[in-house]
Biopython code that builds the backbone (N, CA, C, O; Angstrom):
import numpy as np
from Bio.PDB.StructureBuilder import StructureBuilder

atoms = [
    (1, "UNK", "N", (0.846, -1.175, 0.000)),
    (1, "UNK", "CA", (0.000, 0.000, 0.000)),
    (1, "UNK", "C", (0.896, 1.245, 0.000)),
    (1, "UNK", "O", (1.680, 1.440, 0.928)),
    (2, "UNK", "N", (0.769, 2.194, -1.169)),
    (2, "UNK", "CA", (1.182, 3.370, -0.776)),
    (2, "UNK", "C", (1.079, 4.134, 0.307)),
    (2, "UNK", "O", (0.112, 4.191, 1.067)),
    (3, "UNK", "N", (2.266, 4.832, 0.388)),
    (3, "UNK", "CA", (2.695, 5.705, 1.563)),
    (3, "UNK", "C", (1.416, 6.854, 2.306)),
    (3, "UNK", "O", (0.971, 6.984, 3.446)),
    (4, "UNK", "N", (1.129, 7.606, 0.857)),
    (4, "UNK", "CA", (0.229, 8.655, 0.917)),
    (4, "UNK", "C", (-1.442, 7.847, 1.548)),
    (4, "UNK", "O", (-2.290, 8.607, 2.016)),
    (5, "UNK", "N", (-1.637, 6.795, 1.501)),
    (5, "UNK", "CA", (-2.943, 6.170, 2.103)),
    (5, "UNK", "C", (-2.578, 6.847, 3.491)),
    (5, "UNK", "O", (-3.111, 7.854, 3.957)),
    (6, "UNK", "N", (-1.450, 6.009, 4.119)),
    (6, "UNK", "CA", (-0.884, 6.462, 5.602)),
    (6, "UNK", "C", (-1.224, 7.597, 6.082)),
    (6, "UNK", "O", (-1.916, 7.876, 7.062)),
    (7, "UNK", "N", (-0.356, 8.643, 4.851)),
    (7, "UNK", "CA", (-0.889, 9.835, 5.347)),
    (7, "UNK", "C", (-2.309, 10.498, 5.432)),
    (7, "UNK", "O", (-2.649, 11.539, 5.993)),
    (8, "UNK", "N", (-2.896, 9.765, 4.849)),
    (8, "UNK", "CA", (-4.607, 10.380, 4.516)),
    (8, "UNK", "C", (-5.209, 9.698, 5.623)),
    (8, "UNK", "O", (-6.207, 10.232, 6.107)),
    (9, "UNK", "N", (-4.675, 8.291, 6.274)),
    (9, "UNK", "CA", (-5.572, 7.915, 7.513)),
    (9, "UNK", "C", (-5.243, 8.831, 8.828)),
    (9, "UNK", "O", (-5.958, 9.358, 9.681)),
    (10, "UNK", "N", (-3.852, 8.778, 8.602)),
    (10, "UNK", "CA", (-3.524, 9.704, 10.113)),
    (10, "UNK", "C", (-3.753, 11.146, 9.910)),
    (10, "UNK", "O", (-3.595, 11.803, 10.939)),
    (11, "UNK", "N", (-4.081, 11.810, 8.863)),
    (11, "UNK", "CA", (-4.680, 13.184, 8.397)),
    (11, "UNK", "C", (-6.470, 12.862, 9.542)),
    (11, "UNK", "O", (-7.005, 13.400, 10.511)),
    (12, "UNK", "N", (-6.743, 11.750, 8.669)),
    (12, "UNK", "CA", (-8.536, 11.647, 9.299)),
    (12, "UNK", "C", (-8.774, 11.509, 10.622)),
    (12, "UNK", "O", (-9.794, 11.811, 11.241)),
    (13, "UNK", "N", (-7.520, 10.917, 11.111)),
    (13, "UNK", "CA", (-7.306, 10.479, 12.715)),
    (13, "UNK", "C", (-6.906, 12.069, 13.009)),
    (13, "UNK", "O", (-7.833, 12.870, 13.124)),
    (14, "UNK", "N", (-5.439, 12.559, 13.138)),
    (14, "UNK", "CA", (-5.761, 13.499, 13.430)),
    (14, "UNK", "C", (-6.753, 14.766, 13.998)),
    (14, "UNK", "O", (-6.970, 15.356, 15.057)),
    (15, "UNK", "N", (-7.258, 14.786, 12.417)),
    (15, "UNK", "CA", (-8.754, 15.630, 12.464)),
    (15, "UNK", "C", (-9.583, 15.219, 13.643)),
    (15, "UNK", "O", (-10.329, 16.147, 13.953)),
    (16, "UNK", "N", (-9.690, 14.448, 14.211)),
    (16, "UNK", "CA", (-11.079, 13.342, 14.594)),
    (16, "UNK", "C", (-10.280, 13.962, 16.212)),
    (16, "UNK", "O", (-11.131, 14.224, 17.062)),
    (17, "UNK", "N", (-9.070, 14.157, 16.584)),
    (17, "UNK", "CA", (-8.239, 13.982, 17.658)),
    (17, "UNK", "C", (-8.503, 15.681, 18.171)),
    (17, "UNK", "O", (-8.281, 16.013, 19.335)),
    (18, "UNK", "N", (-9.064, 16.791, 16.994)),
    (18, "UNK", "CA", (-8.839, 17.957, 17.050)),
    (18, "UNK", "C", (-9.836, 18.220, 17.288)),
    (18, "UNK", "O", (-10.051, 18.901, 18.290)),
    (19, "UNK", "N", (-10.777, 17.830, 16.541)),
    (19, "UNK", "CA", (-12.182, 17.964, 16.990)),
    (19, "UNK", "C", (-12.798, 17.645, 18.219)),
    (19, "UNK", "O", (-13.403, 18.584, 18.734)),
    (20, "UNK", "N", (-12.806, 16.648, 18.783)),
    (20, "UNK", "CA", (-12.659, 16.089, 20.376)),
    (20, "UNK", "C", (-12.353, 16.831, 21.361)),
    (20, "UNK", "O", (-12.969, 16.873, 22.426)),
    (21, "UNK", "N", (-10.983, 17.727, 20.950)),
    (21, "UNK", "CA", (-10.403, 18.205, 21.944)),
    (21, "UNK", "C", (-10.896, 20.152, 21.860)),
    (21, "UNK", "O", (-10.684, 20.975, 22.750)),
    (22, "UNK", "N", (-11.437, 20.355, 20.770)),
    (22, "UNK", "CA", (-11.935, 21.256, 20.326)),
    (22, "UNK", "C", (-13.339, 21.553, 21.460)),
    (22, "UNK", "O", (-13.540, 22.528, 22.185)),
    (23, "UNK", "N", (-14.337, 20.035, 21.225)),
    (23, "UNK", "CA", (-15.345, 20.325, 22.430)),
    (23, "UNK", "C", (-14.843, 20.379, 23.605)),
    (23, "UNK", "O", (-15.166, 21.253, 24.410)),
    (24, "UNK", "N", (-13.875, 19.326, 23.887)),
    (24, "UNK", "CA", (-13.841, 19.036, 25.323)),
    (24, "UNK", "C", (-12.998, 20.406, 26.223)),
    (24, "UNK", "O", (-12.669, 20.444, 27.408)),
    (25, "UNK", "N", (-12.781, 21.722, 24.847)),
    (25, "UNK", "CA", (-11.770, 23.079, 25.966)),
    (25, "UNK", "C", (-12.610, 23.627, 26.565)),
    (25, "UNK", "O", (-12.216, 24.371, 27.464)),
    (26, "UNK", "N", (-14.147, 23.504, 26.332)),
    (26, "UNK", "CA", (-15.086, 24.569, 26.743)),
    (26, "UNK", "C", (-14.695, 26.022, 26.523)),
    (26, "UNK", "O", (-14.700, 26.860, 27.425)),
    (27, "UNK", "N", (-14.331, 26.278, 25.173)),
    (27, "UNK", "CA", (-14.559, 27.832, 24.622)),
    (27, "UNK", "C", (-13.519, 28.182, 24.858)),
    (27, "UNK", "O", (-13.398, 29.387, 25.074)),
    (28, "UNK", "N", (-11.954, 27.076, 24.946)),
    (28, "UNK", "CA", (-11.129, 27.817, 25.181)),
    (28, "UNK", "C", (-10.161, 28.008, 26.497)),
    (28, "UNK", "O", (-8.947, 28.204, 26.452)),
    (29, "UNK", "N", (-10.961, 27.909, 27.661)),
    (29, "UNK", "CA", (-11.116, 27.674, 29.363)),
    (29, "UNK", "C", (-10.333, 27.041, 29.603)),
    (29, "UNK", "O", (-9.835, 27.366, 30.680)),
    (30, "UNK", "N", (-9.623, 25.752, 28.911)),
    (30, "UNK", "CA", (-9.048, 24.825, 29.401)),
    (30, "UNK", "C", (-7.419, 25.017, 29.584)),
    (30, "UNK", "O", (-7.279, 25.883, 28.721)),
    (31, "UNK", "N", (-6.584, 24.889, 29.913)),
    (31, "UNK", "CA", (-5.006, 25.119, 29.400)),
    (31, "UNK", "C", (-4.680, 24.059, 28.277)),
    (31, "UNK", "O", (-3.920, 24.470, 27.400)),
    (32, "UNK", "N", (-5.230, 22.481, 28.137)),
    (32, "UNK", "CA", (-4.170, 21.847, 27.705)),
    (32, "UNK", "C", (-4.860, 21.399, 26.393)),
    (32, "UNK", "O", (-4.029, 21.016, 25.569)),
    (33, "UNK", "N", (-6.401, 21.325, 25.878)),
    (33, "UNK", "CA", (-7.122, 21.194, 25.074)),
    (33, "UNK", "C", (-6.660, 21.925, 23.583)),
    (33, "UNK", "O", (-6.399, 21.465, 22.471)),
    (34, "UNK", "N", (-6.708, 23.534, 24.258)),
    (34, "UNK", "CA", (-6.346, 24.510, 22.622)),
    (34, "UNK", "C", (-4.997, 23.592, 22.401)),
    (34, "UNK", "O", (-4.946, 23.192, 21.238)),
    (35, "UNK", "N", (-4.058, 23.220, 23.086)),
    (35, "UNK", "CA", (-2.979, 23.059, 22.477)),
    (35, "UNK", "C", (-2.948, 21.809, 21.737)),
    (35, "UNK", "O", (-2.330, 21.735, 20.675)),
    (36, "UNK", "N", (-3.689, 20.642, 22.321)),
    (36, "UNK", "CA", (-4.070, 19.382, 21.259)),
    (36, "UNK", "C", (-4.792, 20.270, 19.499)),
    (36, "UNK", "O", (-4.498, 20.087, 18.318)),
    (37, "UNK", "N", (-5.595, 21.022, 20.056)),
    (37, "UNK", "CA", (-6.360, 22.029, 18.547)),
    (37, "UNK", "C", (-5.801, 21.817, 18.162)),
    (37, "UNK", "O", (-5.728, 20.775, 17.510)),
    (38, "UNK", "N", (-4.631, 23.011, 18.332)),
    (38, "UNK", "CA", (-3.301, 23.372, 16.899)),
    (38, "UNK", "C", (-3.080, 22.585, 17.098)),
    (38, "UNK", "O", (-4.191, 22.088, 16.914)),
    (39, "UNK", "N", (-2.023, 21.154, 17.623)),
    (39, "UNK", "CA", (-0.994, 20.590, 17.025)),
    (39, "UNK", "C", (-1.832, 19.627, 16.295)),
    (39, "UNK", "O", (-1.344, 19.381, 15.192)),
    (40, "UNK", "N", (-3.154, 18.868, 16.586)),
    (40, "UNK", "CA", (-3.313, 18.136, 15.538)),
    (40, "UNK", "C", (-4.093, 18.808, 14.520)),
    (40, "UNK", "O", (-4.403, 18.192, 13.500)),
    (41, "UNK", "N", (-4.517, 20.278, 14.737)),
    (41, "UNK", "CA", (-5.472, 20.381, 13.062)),
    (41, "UNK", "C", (-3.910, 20.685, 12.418)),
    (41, "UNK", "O", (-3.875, 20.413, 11.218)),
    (42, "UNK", "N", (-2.848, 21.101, 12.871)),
    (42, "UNK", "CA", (-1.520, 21.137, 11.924)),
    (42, "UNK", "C", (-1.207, 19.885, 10.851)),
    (42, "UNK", "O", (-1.021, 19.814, 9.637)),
    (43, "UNK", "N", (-1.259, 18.779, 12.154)),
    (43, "UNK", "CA", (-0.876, 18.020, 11.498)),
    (43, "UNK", "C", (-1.785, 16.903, 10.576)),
    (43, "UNK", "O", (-1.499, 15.821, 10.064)),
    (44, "UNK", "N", (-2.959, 17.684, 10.628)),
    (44, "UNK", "CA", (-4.076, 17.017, 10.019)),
    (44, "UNK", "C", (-3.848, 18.026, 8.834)),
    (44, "UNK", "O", (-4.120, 17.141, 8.021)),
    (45, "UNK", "N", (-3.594, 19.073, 8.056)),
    (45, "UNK", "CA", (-3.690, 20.416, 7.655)),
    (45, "UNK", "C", (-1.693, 19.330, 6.412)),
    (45, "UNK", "O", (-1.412, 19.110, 5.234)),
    (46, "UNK", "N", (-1.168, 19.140, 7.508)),
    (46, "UNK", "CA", (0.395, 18.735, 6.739)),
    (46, "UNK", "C", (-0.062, 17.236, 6.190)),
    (46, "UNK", "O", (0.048, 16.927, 5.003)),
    (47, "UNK", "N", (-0.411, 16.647, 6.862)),
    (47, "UNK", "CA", (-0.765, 15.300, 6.107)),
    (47, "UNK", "C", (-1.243, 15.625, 5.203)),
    (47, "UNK", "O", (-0.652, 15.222, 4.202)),
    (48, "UNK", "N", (-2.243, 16.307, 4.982)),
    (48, "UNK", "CA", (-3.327, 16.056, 3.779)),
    (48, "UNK", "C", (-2.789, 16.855, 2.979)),
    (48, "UNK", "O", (-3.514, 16.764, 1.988)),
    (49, "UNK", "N", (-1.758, 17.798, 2.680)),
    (49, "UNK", "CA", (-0.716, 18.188, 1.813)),
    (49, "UNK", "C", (-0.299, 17.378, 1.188)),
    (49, "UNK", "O", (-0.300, 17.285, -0.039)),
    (50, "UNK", "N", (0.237, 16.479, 2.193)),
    (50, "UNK", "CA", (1.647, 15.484, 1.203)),
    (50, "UNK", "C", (0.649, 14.416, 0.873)),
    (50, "UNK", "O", (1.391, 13.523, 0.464)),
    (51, "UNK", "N", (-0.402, 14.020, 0.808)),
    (51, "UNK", "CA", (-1.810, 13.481, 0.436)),
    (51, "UNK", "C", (-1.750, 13.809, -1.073)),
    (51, "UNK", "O", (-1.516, 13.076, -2.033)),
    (52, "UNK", "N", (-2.060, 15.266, -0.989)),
    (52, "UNK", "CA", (-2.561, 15.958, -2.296)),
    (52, "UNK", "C", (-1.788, 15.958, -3.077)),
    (52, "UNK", "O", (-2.122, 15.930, -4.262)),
    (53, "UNK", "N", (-0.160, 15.999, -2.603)),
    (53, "UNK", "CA", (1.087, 15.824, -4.458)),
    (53, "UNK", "C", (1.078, 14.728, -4.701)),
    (53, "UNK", "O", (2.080, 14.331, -5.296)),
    (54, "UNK", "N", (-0.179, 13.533, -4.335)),
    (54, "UNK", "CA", (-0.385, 12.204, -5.532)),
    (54, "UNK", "C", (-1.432, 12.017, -5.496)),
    (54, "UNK", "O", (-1.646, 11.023, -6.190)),
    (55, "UNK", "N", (-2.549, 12.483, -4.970)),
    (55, "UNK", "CA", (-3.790, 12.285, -5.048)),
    (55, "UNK", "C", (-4.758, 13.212, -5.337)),
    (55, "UNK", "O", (-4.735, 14.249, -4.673)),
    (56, "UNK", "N", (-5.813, 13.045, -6.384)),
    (56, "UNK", "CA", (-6.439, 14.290, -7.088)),
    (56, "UNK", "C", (-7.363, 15.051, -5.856)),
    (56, "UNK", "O", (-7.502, 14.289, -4.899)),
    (57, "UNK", "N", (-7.863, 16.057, -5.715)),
    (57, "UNK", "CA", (-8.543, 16.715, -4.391)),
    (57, "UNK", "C", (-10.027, 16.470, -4.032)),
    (57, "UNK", "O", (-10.407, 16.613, -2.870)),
    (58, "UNK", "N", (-11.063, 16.015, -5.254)),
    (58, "UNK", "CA", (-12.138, 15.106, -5.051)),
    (58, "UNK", "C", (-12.189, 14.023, -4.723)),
    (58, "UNK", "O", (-13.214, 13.554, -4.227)),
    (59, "UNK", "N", (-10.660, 13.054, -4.985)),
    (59, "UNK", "CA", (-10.763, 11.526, -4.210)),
    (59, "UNK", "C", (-10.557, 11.922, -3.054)),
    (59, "UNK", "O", (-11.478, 11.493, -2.359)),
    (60, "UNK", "N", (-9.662, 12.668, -2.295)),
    (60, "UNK", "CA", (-9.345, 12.769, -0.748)),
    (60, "UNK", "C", (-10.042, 13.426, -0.185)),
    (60, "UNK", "O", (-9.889, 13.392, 1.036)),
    (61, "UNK", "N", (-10.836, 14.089, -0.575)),
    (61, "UNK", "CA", (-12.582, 14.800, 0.256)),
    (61, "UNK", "C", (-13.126, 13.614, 0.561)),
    (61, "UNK", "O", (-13.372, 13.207, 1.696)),
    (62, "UNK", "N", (-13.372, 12.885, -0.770)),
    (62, "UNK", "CA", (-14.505, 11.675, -0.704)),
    (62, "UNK", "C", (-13.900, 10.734, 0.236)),
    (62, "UNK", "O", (-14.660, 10.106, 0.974)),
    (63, "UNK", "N", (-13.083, 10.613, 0.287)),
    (63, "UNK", "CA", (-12.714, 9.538, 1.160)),
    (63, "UNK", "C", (-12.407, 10.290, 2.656)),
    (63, "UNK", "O", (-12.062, 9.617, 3.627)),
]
sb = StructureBuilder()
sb.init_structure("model")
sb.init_model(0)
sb.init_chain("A")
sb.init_seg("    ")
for serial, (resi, resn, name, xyz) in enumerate(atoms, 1):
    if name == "N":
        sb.init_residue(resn, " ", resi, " ")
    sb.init_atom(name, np.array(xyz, "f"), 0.0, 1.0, " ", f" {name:<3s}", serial, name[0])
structure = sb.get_structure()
């Protein structure tokens, strides 16, 4: 299996890791929550970069 799959699952994981932690700051309130935010919508944001220089941008939405 290509490399770039990898990156498109741990892009979706990521995301999924940011979002979570997104509800669980309560608006922000929290100290350690915003900082899960950024580092995984980053690295949800960098995966799906190196995703996109082999994969067209309607397959990696859809999927």
């Amino acid at each position: 299996m290509p490399i770039h799959f990898f990156y498109l699952i741990y892009a979706a994981l990521a995301e999924t890791v940011g979002t979570t932690a997104l509800q669980t700051s309560q608006q922000f309130t929290r100290p350690l929550q915003p900082i899960v935010v950024v580092i995984a919508y980053a690295a949800a944001f960098y995966l799906l970069s190196l995703t996109l220089t082999v994969m067209p941008v309607g397959l990696v939405y859809a999927i």
